[in-house]
C-alpha positions as CSV (number, residue, x, y, z in Angstrom):
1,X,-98.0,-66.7,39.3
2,X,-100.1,-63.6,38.3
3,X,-103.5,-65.0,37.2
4,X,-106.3,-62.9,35.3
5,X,-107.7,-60.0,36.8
6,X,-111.3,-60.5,35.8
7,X,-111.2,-64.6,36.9
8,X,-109.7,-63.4,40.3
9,X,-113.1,-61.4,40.7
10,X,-115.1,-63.7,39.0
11,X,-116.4,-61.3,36.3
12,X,-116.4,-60.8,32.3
13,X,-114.0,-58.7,30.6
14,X,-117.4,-56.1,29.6
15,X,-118.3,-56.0,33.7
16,X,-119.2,-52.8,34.6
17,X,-117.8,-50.5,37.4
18,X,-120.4,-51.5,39.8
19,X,-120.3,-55.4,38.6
20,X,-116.4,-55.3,39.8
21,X,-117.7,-53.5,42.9
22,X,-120.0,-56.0,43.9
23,X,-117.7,-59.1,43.2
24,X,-114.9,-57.4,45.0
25,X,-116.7,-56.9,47.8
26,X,-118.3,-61.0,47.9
27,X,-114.8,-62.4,47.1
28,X,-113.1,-60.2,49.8
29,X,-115.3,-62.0,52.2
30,X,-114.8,-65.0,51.3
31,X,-111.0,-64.7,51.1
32,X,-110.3,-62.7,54.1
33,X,-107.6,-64.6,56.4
34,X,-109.5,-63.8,59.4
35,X,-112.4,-66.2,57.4
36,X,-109.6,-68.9,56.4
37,X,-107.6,-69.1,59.7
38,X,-106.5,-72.9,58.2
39,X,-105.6,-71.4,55.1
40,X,-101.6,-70.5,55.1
41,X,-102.7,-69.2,51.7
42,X,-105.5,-66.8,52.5
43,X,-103.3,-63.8,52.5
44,X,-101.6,-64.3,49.2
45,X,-104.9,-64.5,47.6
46,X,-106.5,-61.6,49.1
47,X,-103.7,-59.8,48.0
48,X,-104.1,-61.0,44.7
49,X,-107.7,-60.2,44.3
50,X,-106.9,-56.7,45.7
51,X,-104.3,-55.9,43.4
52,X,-106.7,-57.0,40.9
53,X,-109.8,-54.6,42.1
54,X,-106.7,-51.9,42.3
55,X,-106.8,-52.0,38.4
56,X,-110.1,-52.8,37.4
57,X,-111.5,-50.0,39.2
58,X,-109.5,-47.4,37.8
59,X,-110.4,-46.6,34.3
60,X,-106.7,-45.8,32.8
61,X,-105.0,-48.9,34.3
62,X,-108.4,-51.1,33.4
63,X,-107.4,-49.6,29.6
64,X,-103.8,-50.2,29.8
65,X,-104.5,-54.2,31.3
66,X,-107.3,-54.8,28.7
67,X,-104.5,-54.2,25.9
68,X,-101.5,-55.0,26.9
69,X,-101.7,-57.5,30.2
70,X,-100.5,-56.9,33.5
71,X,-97.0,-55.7,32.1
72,X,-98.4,-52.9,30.6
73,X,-99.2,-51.8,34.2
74,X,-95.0,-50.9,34.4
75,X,-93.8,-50.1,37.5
76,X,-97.1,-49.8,39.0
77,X,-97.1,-54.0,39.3
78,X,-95.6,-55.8,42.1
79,X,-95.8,-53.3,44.9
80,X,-98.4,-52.1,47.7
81,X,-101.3,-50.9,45.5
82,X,-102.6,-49.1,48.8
83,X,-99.7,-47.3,49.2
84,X,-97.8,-46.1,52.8
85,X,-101.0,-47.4,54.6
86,X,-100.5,-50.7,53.0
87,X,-102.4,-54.0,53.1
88,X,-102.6,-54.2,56.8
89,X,-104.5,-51.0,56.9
90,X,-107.1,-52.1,54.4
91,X,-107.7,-54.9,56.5
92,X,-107.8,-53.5,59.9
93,X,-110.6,-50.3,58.1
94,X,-112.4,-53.1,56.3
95,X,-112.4,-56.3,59.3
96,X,-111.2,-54.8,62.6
97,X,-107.9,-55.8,63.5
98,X,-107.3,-59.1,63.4
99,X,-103.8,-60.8,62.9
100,X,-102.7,-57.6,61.0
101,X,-102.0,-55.1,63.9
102,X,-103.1,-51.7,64.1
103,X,-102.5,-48.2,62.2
104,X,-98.6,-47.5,61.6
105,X,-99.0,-43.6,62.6
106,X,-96.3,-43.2,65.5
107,X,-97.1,-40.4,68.3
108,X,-94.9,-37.6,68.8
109,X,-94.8,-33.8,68.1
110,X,-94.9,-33.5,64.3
111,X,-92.4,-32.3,61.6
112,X,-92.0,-28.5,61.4
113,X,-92.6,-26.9,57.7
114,X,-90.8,-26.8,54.4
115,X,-89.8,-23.6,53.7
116,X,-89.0,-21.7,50.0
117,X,-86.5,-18.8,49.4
118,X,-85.2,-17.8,45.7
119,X,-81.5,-16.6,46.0
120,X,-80.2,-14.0,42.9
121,X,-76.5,-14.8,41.7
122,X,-74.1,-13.0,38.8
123,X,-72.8,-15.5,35.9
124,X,-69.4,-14.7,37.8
125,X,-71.0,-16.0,40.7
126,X,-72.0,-19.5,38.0
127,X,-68.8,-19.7,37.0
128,X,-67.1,-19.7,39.8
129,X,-69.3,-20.7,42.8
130,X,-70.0,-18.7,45.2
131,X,-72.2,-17.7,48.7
132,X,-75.3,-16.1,49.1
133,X,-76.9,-15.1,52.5
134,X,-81.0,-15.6,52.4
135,X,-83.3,-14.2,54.8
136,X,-86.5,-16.5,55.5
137,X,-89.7,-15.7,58.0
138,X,-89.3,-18.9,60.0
139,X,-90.2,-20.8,63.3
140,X,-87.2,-21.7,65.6
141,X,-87.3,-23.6,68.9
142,X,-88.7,-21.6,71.6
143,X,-85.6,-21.1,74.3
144,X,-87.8,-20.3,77.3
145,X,-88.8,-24.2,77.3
146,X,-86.8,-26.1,75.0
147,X,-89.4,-26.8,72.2
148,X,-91.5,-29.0,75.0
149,X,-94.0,-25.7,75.3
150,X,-94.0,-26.3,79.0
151,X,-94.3,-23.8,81.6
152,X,-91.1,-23.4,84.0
153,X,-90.9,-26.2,86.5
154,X,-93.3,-28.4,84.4
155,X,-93.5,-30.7,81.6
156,X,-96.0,-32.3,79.0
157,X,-97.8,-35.8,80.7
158,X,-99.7,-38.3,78.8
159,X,-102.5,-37.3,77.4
160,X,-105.6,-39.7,79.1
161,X,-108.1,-39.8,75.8
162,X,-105.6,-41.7,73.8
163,X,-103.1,-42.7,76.7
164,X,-100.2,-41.4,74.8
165,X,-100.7,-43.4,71.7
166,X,-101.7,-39.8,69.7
167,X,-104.5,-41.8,68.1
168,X,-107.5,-42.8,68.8
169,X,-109.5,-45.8,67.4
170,X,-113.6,-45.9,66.8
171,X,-115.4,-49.3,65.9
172,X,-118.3,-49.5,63.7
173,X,-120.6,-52.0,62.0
174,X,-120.7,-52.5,58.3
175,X,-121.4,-54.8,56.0
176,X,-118.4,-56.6,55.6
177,X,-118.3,-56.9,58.9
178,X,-116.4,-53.9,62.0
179,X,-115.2,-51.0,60.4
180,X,-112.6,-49.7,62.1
181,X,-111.4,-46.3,61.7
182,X,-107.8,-44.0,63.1
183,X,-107.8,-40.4,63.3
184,X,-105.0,-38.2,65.1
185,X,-106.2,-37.5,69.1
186,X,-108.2,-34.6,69.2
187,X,-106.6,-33.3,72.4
188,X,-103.7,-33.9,71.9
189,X,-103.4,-33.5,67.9
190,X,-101.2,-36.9,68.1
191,X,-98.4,-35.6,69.7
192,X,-99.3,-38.5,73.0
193,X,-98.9,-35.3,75.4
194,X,-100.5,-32.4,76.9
195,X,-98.9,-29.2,78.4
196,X,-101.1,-28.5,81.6
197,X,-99.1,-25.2,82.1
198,X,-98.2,-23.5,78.8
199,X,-94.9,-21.8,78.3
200,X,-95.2,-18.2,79.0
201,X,-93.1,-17.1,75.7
202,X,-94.0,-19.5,73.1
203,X,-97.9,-20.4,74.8
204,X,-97.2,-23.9,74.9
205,X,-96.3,-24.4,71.3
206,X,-92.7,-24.9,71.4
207,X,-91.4,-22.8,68.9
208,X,-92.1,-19.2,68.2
209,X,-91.6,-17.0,64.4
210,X,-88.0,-15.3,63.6
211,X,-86.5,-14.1,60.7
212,X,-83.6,-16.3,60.0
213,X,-79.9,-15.4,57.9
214,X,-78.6,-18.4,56.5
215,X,-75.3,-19.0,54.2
216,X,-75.9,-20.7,51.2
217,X,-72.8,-22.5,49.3
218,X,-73.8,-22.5,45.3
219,X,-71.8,-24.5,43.4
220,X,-69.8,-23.8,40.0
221,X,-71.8,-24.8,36.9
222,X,-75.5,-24.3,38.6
223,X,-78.5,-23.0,36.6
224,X,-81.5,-20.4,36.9
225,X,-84.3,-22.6,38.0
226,X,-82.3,-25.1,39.9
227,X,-82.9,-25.4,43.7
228,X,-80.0,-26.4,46.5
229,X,-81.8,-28.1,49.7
230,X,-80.5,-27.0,53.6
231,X,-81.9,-30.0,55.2
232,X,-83.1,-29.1,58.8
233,X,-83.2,-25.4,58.0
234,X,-86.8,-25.2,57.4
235,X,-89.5,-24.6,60.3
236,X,-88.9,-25.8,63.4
237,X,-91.9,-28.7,64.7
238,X,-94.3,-27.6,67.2
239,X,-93.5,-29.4,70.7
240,X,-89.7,-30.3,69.7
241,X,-90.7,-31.8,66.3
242,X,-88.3,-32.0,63.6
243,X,-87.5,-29.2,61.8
244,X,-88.1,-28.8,58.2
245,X,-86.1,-28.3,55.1
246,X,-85.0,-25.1,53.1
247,X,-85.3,-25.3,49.2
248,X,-83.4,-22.5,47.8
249,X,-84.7,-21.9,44.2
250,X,-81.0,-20.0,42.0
251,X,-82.3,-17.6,39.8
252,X,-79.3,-16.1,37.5
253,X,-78.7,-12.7,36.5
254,X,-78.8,-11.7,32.8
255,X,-74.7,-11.0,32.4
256,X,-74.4,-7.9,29.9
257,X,-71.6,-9.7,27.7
258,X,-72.1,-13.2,28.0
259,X,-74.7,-15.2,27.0
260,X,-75.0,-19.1,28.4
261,X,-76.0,-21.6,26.1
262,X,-76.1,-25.1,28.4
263,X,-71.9,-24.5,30.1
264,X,-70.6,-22.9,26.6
265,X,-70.7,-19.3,27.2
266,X,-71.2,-17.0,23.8
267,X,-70.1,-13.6,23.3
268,X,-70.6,-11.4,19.9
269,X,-67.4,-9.7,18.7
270,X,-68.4,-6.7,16.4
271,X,-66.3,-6.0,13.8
272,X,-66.5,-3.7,11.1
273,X,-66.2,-4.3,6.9
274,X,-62.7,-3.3,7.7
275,X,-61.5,-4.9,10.8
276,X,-63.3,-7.9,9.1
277,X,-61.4,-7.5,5.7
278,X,-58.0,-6.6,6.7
279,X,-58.0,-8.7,10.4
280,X,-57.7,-7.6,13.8
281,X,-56.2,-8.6,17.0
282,X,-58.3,-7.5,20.0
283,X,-58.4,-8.7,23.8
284,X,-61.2,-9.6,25.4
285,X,-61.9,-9.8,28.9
286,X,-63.5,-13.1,29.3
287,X,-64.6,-14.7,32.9
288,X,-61.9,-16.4,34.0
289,X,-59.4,-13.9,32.7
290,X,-58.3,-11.9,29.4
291,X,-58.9,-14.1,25.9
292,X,-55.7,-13.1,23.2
293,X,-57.7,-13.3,19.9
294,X,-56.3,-13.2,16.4
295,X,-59.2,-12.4,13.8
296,X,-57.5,-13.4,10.2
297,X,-58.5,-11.2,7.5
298,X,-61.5,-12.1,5.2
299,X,-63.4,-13.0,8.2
300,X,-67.1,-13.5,7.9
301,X,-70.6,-12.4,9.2
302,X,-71.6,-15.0,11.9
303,X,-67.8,-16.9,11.8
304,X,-67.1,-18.2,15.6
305,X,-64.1,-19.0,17.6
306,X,-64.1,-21.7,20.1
307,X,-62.0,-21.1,23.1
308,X,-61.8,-24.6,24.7
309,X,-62.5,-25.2,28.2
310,X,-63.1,-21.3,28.9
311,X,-67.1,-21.8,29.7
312,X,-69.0,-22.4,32.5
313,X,-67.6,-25.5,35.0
314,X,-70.2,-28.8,34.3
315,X,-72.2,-29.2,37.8
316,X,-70.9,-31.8,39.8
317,X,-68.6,-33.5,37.3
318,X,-65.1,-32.6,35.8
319,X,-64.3,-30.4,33.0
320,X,-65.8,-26.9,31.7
321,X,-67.5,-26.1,28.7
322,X,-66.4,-23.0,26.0
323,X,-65.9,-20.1,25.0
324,X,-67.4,-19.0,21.9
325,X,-66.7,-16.2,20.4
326,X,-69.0,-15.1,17.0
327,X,-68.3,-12.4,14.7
328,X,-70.8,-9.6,13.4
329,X,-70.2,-7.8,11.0
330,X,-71.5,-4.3,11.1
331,X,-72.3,-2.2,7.8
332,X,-72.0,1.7,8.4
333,X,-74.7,3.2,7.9
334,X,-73.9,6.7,7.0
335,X,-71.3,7.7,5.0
336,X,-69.0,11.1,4.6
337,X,-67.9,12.0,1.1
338,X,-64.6,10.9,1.0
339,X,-65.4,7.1,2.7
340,X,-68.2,7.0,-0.4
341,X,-66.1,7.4,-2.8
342,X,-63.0,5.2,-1.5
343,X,-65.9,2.6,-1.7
344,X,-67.3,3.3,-4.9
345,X,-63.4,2.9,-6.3
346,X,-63.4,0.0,-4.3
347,X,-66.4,-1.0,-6.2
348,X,-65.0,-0.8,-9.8
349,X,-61.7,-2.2,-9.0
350,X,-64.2,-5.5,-8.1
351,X,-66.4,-4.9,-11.2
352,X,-69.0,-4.8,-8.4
353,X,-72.5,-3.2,-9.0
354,X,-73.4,-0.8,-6.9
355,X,-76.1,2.0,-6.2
356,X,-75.6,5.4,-8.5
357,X,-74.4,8.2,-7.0
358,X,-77.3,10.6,-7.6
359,X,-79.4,10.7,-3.9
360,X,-82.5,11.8,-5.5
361,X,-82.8,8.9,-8.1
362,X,-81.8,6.4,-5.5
363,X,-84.5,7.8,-3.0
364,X,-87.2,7.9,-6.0
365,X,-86.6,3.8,-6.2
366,X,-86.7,3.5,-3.0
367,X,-89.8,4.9,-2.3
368,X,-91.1,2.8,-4.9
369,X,-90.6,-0.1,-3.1
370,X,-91.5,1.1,0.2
């Protein structure tokens, strides 16, 4: 059962940073398991009064506890408040070892580098799916010696300072008691083993630089910005680590008819005053294939037809989005005689008002509102 945070360290709810400090630090002594050997419930209660300091001491969570309880904490409750080094850790930096074993850092050559490429498609290329070769400055595994960075005829041995562990461990005194501290070997930089005779091509590090082609598959319905991962494509590790991964950022090319709004695709359709009054049928070469479009007459400015299931494939799912097709409708801008005055009889068969005929007048008022 959760119990109050400020109880657990035996301070008031206005304590002060350094107050929480100070009581932290007396009650971790007292409720250490290495000082309650007897006590099968030392280590629940340390980790109680940890989790507690955990909050306190952080201004935000101290915030979030003093309104709304430990379940305003969310998802930060319940869990390892110390993170990957865990509990064990705190106890082995803060009381020396003890019945909590030592660091959790393994030996071994480490994990080679995570590399970034950005790969340029079409919208054909979107719709579709398609494969793009990438080039990418890289580090593969030297061939000479294997990735072991070993001269010929040799190999790595145990490295004496740390006696293959890759870490070493330094005792000190503090006031809560031996402080014990983990850092990587410094001769061996935690790998556990030394190369006495260094390989002649990659001097001893296992790997040397290239400029790698890959093949990337891109799926149907991807988007600029998204990014496909090549796991084990990345760096190779120094000393036969583990390569690393390749993130390949998709950046999409601006398509000079289509325009992609989420997996519809949109394309304007001009149409003139005419094609717009009277109708058209026109043809348009869409994506996936030609589009047969009937545009009745009486159409208007900013009208669209939807083409179902003609867009852009949704990623990793079934089904496709649409084709939209919107009308605009152009207004001609310059007129010959003869069109004028079809338009001006046009425009008293409607009883419409229009502009007079006389240029000069018409440009007078216009200048007068310009």
């Amino acid at each position: 059962m959760s119990q109050d945070f400020y109880a657990l360290l035996g301070v008031s709810q206005n304590a002060s940073q350094d107050d929480i400090k100070r009581a932290y630090r007396k009650r971790a002594r007292e409720l250490h398991p290495d000082a309650n050997p007897d006590d099968p419930h030392a280590e629940e209660q340390f980790k109680e009064l940890s989790r507690a300091y955990e909050v306190l001491s952080d201004p935000e969570q101290r915030a979030r506890y003093d309104r709304f309880g430990e379940q305003g904490l969310g998802g930060s409750g319940g869990g390892d408040p110390f993170g990957a080094g865990g509990l064990g850790d705190i106890f082995e930096a803060f009381f020396g070892g003890g019945g909590f074993g030592g660091g959790r850092q393994q030996a071994g050559p480490p994990r080679g580098q995570d590399l970034e490429v950005t790969a340029r498609i079409d919208l054909e290329g979107v719709m579709f799916g398609t494969q793009v070769t990438v080039e990418v400055p890289t580090a593969v595994t030297c061939a000479e010696c294997s990735g072991s960075g070993a001269g010929a005829g040799t190999k790595p041995v145990t490295c004496t300072d740390c006696n293959g562990a890759g870490q070493v461990r330094r005792v000190r005194q503090s006031m809560l008691g031996q402080m014990v501290t983990t850092a990587p070997c410094g001769r061996c930089g935690g790998i556990g083993e030394v190369v006495v005779t260094p390989c002649s091509k990659c001097s001893g590090e296992g790997r040397i630089s290239s400029k790698e082609s890959y093949t990337v598959d891109v799926p149907a319905g991807i988007s600029s910005g998204q990014t496909l991962r090549l796991t084990g494509r990345g760096a190779a590790g120094a000393r036969g680590g583990l390569a690393g991964d390749l993130f390949v950022h998709i950046a999409v090319a601006t398509h000079s008819d289509f325009i992609r709004v989420d997996d519809d695709l949109v394309f304007d359709l001009h149409l003139s005053i005419v094609q717009a009054s009277l109708g058209v049928h026109t043809v348009l070469e869409a994506l996936d294939g030609e589009l047969d479009l009937v545009v009745p007459p009486g159409t208007q400015h900013g009208t669209e037809f939807v083409a179902k299931g003609r867009g852009i494939p949704h990623l990793n799912g079934r089904g496709k989005g649409n084709l939209r097709v919107r009308v605009l409708v152009r207004v001609p801008t310059k007129l010959s005689e003869e069109q004028e005055a079809l338009l001006r009889q046009y425009a008293q068969l409607t009883g419409e008002e229009v502009a007079t005929a006389d240029k000069k007048l018409f440009s007078k008022i216009k200048s007068a509102f310009s």
